[in-house]
C-alpha positions as CSV (number, residue, x, y, z in Angstrom):
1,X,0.0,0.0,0.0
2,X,1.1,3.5,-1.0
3,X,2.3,5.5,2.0
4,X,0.3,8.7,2.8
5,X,2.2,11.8,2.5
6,X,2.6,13.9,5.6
7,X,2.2,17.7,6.8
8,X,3.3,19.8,9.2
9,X,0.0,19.6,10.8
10,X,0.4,15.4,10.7
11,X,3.4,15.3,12.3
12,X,2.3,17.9,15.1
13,X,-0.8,16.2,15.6
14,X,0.9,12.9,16.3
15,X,3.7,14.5,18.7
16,X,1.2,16.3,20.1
17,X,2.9,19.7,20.0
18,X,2.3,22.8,18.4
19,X,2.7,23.5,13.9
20,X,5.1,26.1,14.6
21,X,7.3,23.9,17.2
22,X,7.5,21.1,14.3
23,X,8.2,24.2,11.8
24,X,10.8,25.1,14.4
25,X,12.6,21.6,14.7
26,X,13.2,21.2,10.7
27,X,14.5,24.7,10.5
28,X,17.0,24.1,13.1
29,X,15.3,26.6,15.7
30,X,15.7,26.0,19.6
31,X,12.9,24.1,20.8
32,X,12.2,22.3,24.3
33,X,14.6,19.1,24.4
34,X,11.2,17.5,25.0
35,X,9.6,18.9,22.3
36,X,12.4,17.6,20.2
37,X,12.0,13.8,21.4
38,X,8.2,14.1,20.5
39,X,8.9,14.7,16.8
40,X,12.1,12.9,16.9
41,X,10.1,10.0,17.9
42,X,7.3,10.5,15.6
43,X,9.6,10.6,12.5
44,X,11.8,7.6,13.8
45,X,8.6,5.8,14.3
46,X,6.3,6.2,11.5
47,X,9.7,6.5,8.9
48,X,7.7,9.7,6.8
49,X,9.2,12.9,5.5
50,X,7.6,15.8,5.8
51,X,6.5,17.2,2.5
52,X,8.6,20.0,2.1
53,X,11.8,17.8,2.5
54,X,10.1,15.5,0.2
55,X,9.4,17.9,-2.4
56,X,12.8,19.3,-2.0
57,X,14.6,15.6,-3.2
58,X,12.9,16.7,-6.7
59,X,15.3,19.5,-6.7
60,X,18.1,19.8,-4.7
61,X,19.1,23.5,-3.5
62,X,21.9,25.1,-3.6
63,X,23.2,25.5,-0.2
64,X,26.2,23.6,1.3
65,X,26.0,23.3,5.7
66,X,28.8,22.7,7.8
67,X,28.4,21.1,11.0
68,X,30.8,21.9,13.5
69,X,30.8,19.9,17.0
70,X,31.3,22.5,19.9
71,X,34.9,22.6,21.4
72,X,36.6,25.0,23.2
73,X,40.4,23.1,22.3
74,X,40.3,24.5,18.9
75,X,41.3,27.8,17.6
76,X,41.8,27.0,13.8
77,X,38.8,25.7,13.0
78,X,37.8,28.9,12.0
79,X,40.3,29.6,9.5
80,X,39.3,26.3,7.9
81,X,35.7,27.7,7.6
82,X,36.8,31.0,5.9
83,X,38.5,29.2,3.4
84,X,35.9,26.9,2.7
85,X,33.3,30.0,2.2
86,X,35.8,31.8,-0.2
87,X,35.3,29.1,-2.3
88,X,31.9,28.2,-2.7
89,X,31.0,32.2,-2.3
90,X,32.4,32.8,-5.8
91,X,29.8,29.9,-6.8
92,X,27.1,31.8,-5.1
93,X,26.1,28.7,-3.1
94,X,24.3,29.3,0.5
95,X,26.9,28.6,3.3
96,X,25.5,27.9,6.6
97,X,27.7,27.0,9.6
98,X,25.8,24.9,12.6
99,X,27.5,24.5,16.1
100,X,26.3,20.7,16.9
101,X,27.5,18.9,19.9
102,X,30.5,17.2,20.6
103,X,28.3,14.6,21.9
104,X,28.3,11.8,18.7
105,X,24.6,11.2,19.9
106,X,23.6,14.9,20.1
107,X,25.8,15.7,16.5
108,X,23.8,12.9,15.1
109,X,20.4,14.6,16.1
110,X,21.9,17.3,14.5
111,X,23.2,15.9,11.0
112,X,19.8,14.1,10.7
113,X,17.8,17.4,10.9
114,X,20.2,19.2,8.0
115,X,19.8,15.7,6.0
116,X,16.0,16.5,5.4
117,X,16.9,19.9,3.8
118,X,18.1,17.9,0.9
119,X,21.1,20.5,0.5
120,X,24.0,20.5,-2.0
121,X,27.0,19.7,0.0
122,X,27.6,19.2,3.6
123,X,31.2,19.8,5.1
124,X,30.8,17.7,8.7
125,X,34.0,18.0,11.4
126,X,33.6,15.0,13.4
127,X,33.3,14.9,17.4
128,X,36.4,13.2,18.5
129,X,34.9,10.3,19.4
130,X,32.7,9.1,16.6
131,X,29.9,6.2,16.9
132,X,29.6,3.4,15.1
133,X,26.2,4.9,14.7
134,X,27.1,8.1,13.7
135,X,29.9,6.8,10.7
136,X,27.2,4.7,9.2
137,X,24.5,7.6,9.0
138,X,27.2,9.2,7.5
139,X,27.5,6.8,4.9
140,X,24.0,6.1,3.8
141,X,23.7,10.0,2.9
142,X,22.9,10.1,-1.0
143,X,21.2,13.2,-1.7
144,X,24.3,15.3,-0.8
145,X,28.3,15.6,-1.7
146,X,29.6,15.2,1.2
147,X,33.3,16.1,2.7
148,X,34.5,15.1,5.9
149,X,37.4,16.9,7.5
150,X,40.7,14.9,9.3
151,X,39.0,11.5,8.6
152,X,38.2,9.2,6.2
153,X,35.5,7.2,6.1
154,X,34.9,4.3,3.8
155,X,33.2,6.2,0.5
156,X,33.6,9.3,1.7
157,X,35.1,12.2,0.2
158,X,37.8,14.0,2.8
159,X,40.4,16.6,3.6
160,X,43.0,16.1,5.8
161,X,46.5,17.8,7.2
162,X,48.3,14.7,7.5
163,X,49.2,14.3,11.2
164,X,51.4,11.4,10.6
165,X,53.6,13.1,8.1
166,X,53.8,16.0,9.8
167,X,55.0,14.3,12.9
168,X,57.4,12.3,11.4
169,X,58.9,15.0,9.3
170,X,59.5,16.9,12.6
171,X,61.6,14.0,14.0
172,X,63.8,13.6,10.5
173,X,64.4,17.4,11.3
174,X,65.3,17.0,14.6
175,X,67.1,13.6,13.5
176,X,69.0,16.3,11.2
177,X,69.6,19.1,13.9
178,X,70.3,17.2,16.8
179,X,71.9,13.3,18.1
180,X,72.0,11.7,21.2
181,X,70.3,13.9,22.7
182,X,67.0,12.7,25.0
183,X,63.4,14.3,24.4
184,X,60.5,14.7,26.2
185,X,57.4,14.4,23.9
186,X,53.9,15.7,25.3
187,X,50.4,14.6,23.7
188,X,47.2,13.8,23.9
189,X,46.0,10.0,24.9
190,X,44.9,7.9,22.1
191,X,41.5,8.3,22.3
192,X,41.8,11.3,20.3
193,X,42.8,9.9,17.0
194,X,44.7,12.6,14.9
195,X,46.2,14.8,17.4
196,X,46.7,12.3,20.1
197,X,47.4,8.8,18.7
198,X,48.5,9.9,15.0
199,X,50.8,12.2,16.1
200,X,52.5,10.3,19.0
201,X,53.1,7.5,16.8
202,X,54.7,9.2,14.1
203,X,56.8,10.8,16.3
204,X,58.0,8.2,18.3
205,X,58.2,5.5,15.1
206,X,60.3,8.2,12.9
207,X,63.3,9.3,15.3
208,X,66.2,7.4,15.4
209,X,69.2,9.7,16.5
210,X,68.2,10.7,19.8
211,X,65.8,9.2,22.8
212,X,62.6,10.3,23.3
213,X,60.2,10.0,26.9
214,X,56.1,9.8,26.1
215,X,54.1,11.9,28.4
216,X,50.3,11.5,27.5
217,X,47.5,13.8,28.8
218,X,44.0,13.5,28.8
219,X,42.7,16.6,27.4
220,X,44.1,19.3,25.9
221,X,43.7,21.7,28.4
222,X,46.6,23.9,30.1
223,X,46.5,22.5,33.7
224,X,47.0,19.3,32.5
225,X,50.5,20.3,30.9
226,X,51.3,22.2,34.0
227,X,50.9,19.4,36.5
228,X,52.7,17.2,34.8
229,X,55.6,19.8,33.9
230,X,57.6,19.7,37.4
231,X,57.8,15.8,37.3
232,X,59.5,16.3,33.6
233,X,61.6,19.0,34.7
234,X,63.0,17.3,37.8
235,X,63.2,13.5,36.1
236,X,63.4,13.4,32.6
237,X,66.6,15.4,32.1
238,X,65.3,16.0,28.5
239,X,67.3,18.8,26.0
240,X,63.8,19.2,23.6
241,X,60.7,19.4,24.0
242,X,58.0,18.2,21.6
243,X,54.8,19.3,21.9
244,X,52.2,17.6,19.9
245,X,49.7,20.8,20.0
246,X,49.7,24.4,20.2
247,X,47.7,24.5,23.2
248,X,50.2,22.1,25.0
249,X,53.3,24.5,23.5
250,X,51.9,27.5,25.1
251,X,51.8,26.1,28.2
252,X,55.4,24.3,28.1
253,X,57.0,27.8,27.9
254,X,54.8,29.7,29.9
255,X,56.0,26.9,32.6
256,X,59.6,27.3,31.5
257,X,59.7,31.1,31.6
258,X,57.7,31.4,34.9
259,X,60.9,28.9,36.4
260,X,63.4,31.1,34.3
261,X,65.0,27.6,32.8
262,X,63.4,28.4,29.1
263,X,67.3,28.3,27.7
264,X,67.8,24.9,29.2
265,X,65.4,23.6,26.4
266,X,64.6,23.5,22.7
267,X,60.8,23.3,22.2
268,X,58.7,22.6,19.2
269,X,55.4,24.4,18.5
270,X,52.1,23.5,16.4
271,X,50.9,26.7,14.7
272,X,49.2,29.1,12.2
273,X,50.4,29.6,9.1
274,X,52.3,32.9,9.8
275,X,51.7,33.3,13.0
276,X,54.5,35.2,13.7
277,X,54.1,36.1,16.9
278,X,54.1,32.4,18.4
279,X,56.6,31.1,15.8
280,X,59.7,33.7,17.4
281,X,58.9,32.0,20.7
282,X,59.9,28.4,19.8
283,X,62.8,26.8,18.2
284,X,61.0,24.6,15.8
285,X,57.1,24.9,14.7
286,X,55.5,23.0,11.9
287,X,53.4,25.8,10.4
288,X,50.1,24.9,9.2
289,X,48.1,26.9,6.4
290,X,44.3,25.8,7.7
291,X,42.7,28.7,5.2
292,X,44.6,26.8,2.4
293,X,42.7,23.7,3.9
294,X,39.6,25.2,3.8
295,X,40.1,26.3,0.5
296,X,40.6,22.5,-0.8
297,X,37.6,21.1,1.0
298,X,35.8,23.5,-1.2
299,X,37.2,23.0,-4.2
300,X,36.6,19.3,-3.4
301,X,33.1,19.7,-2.9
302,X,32.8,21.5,-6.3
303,X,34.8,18.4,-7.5
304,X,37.7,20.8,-8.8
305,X,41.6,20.1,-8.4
306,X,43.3,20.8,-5.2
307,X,46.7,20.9,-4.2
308,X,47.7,18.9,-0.5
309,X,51.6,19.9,-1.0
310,X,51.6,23.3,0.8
311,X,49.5,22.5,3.8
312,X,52.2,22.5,6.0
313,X,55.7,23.3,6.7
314,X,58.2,23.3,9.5
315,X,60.5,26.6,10.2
């Protein structure tokens, strides 16, 4: 039997809420977390689209979302987000940028609601720890090219900085600067893929010259460097310093200055592309260009050439 096509009215009838709180939830306006479970529940349960994302699978629209999960770590993302609207501005597509949760429930909530809008592209950055759940919604999405940034997916288009070769290109320059010497390196536990576990690896699997110490936080959050920094300072007896984030970098050398034993150590930095500022404060920094990567996530999505060479480089 031929499904029967619903309304706005259908949906809010059987919720049990009000036509405008439905409206609300499929334009992405704040609602009541209850209200949002209602129609959630509705949809999940009776598997109907509302008519106007129906109609709107006829003809796609032109306007591209990206959903970004909430987290107070990261200072480039924006960057990334500029370059991707410089792009797709020139082809006069609609960009719309969504905070979502870095809860992989709560983002999912989230990517489902943009789904039914049927739009162009959608750009998603990931929470750092990713469902099962969320990965295959991810891949049964057909309406829409899709790009996901720093992880790859299995037949999904994405954009990455490398973390691996970055880290080990680091160690071959300090391999190339510097032998027996011993090294502290600082990072993030492995439950945060790129920055934590990628980047530790790479380290520690590419230098061969000199001896290197692993000292793993849980988040990457200043007080966790600094509690950690007297134990490093009075055991490790370490020349260098590698710090697998920016975050962690600033708050090596703020340590090291407030102790006045900053010239005791050579300390490696994660930054901006021309960031000139932080760069002068450290003796090595791999310099990453995140507009440039922004700028190749939309040129992917346009399903143009792009150019992975010049993402980063160490000074």
């Amino acid at each position: 039997m031929k499904k029967e096509k619903k309304t706005y009215h259908d949906i809010a009838k059987m919720a049990n809420v009000g036509i405008g709180t439905v409206s609300r939830y499929f334009n992405n306006y704040n609602i009541s977390n209850e209200a949002k479970e209602k129609i959630k529940k509705v949809i999940d349960q009776s598997g109907y689209i509302p008519n106007y994302a129906a109609a709107s699978i006829k003809k796609p629209n032109k306007d591209v979302y990206l959903l970004l999960p909430f987290n107070s770590e990261e200072k480039a993302n924006m960057e990334i987000v500029n370059g991707v609207k410089s792009v797709l501005e020139l082809k006069e597509l609609n960009f719309f940028i969504l905070l979502s949760s870095n809860d992989s429930k709560m983002y999912q909530d989230d990517l489902k609601t943009i789904i039914l809008r049927n739009s162009y592209g959608l750009v998603l950055f990931l929470p750092k720890n990713t469902s099962k759940e969320l990965i295959t919604q991810i891949e049964e999405i057909k309406n829409s090219e899709i790009i996901v940034y720093n992880r790859h997916l299995k037949n999904i288009k994405s954009i990455d900085i490398n973390d691996y070769e970055m880290f080990s290109q680091l160690a071959k320059k300090i391999d190339s600067l510097y032998k027996d010497m011993r090294i502290t390196f600082i990072g993030l536990e492995n439950h945060d893929i790129t920055t934590g576990k990628i980047r530790t690896e790479a380290f520690i699997e590419n230098i061969k010259k000199n001896t290197v110490s692993k000292w793993l936080i849980k988040n990457n959050l200043y007080e966790y460097v600094i509690e950690i920094m007297p134990e490093i300072v009075r055991e490790d007896n370490s020349q260098i310093i590698v710090c697998a984030t920016h975050t962690i970098a600033l708050s090596v050398n703020t340590y090291l200055i407030q102790h006045n034993i900053r010239k005791k150590y050579i300390v490696t930095d994660v930054a901006r592309f021309k960031n000139v500022k932080n760069t002068n404060d450290f003796d090595l920094t791999i310099e990453i260009d995140y507009f440039l990567v922004g700028k190749n996530i939309g040129n992917k999505l346009l399903k143009k050439e792009i150019n992975l060479e010049n993402i980063f480089k160490i000074i």
